[in-house]
C-alpha positions as a printed NumPy array, in Angstrom:
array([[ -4.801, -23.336,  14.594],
       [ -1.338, -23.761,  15.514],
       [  0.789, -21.747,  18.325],
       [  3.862, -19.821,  16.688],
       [  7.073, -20.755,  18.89 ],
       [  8.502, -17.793,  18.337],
       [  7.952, -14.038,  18.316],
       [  7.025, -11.837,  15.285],
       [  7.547,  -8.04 ,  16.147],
       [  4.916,  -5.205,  15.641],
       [  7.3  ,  -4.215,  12.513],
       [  7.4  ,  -7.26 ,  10.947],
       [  3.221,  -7.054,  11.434],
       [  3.265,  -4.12 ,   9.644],
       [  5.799,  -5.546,   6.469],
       [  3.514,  -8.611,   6.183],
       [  0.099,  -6.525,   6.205],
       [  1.677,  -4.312,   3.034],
       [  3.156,  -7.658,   1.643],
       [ -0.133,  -9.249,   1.723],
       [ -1.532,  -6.199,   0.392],
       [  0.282,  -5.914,  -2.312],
       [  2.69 ,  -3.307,  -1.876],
       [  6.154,  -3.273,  -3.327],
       [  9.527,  -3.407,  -1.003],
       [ 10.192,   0.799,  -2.331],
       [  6.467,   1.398,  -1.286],
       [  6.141,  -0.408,   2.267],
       [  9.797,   1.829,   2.771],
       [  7.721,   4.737,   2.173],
       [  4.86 ,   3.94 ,   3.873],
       [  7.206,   2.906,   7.123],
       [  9.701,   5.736,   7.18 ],
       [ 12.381,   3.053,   6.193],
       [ 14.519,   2.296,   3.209],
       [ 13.615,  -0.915,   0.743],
       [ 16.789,  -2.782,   2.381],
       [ 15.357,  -2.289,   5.679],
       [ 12.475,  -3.678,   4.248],
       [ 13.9  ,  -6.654,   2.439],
       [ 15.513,  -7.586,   5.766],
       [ 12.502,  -7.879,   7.322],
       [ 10.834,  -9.899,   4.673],
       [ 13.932, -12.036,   5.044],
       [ 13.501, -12.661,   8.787],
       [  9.914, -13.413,   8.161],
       [ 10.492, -15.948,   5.447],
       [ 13.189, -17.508,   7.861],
       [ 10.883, -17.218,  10.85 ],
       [  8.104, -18.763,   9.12 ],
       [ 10.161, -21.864,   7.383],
       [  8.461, -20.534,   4.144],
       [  9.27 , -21.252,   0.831],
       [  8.146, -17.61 ,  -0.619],
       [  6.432, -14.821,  -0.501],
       [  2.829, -16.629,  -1.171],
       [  3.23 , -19.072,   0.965],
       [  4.667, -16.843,   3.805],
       [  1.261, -14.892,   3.864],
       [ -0.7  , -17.439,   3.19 ],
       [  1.166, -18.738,   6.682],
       [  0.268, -15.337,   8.277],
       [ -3.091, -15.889,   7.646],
       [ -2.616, -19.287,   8.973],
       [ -1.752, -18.354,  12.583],
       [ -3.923, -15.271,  12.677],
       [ -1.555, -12.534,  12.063],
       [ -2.966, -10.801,   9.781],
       [ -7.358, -11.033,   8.532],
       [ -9.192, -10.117,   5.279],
       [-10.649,  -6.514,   6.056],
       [-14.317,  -6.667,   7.251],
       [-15.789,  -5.34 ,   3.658],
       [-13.693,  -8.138,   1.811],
       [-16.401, -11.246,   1.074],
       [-15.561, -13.384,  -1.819],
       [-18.647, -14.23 ,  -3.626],
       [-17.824, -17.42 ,  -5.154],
       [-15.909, -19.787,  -5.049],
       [-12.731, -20.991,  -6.425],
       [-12.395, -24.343,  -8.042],
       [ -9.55 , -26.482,  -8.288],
       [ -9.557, -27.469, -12.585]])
């Protein structure tokens, strides 16, 4: 696993966790007190942080350096193929 050379705030945590949950930019502003530009700005800083392309690949990067984990009760049963 790399070492990130740079610092990723407990906010931008947060944004990435809802992000990679699924959440929408209106809903992560209403989950964080915050309006959807706030959180846009954030996503933007993260996608610049990160060098990444999009929003896939920026949480599949986040899962990458260990910033954010499947939950304990997710288990994937099978698995996926490439076709």
């Amino acid at each position: 696993m790399k070492k990130l050379d740079y610092q990723v705030s407990k906010r931008e945590i947060e944004v990435l966790t809802l992000i990679a949950n699924g959440y929408t930019m209106r809903e992560i502003g209403e989950k964080l007190f915050v309006s959807p530009h706030t959180v846009i700005s954030h996503k933007r800083q993260l996608l610049h942080k990160f060098k990444a392309k999009n929003t896939a690949h920026l949480v599949s990067l986040a899962f990458h350096y260990d910033l954010i984990k499947f939950p304990p009760e997710c288990s994937f049963t099978r698995k996926l193929e490439i076709v």
